[in-house]
N, C-alpha and C positions, 0 to 999 in steps of 0.2 A: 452185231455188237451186243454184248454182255449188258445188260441194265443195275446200274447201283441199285439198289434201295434205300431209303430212309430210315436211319436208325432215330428212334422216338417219335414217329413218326405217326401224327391221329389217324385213322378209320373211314373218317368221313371229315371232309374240308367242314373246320369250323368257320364258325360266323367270326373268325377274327383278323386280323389285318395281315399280319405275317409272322417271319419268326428270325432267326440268327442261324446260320447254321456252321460246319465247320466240317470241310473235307480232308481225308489224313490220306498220306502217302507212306503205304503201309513200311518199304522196304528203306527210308528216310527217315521218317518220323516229323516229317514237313508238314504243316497246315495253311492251307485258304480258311481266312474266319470271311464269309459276304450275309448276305439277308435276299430275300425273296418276299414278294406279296402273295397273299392265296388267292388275292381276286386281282382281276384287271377290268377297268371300267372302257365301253366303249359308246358310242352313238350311232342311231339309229335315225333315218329320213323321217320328218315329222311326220303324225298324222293329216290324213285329206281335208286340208282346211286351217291348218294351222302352220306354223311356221317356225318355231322353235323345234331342234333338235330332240328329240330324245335321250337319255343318258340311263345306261343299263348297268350291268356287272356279270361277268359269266367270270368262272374258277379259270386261275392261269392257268402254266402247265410247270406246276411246280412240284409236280410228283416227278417228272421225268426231268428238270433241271439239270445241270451242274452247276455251273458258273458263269459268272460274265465274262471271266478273265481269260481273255486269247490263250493265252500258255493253260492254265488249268483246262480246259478243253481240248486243245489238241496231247496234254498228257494221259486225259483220261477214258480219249477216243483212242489213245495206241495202246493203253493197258489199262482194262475196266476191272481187273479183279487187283490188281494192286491201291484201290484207294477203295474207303470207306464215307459214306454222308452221314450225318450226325443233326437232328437238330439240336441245338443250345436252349433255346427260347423261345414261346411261341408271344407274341405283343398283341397290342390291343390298338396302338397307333403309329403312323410313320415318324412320328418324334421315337417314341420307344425302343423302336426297333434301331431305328438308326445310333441313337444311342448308348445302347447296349452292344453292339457290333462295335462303335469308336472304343468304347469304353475295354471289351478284350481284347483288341488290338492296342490300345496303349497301357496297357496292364503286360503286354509282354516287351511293347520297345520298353516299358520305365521298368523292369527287371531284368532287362540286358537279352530278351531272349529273341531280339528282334527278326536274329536270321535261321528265326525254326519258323519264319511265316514264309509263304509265297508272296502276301501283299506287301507290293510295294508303296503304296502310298494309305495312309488315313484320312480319310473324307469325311467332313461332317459338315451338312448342311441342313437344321433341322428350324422349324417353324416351334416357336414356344406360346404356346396357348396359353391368355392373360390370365384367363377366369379358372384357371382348374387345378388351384394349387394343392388339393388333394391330392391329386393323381401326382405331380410335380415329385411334393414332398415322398409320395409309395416309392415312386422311381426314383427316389435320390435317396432312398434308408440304403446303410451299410456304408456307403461313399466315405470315404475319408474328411470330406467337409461337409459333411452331415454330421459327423462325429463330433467333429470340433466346436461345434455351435451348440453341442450341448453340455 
């Protein structure tokens, strides 16, 4: 099997959480917008004498990804040079990320463009951290109601 490659794709796994990506179907013009993590966290048998787990992080395997999506996988195992991988975004947290992913998928259903995606459904389930309204405010410049409120 033919391997995609990552277009924008860094050098070396940053130290950062994950990113958005967006796979095109070349002879279509169809897209899956999903997100991936660079790391996945696992556990390890405590130390001799102690009793608490361990908790690590090794790199996914999100250079070789596709998708999570049943159909986007068996389309891109029957024709690997018909679609291209793109990242969009690379974040700093799993709010961000998720975020940004909801946010280009309803950017195409609220301009009608909703059946040039593969996904079917909008998921957003995101943890909003109290204390960091810095970062809140970065992630929400350009929004349409960010606009409004000024």
């Amino acid at each position: 099997m033919d391997k995609i490659v990552w277009q924008n794709a860094p050098i070396y796994t940053p130290k950062r959480h994950g990113f958005v990506y967006e796979i095109k179907e070349l002879d279509t013009g169809k897209i899956y917008i999903g997100c991936k993590k660079f790391w996945t966290k696992f556990k390890r048998p405590p130390l001799k004498g102690k009793k608490n787990k361990r908790h690590d992080i090794k790199e996914s395997d999100w250079r070789d990804y596709n998708s999570s999506s049943p159909i986007m996988q068996e389309k891109i195992k029957a024709n690997p040079s018909n679609y291209t991988k793109q990242i969009l975004h690379i974040c700093d947290s799993q709010t961000e990320m998720k975020c940004k992913e909801a946010w280009i998928q309803l950017d195409y259903f609220i301009s009608g463009n909703w059946d040039r995606l593969y996904n079917e459904v909008i998921n957003l389930r995101v943890k909003t951290p109290k204390n960091d309204k810095d970062r809140i405010s970065r992630m929400a410049e350009g929004s349409p109601s960010a606009m409004e409120r000024q």
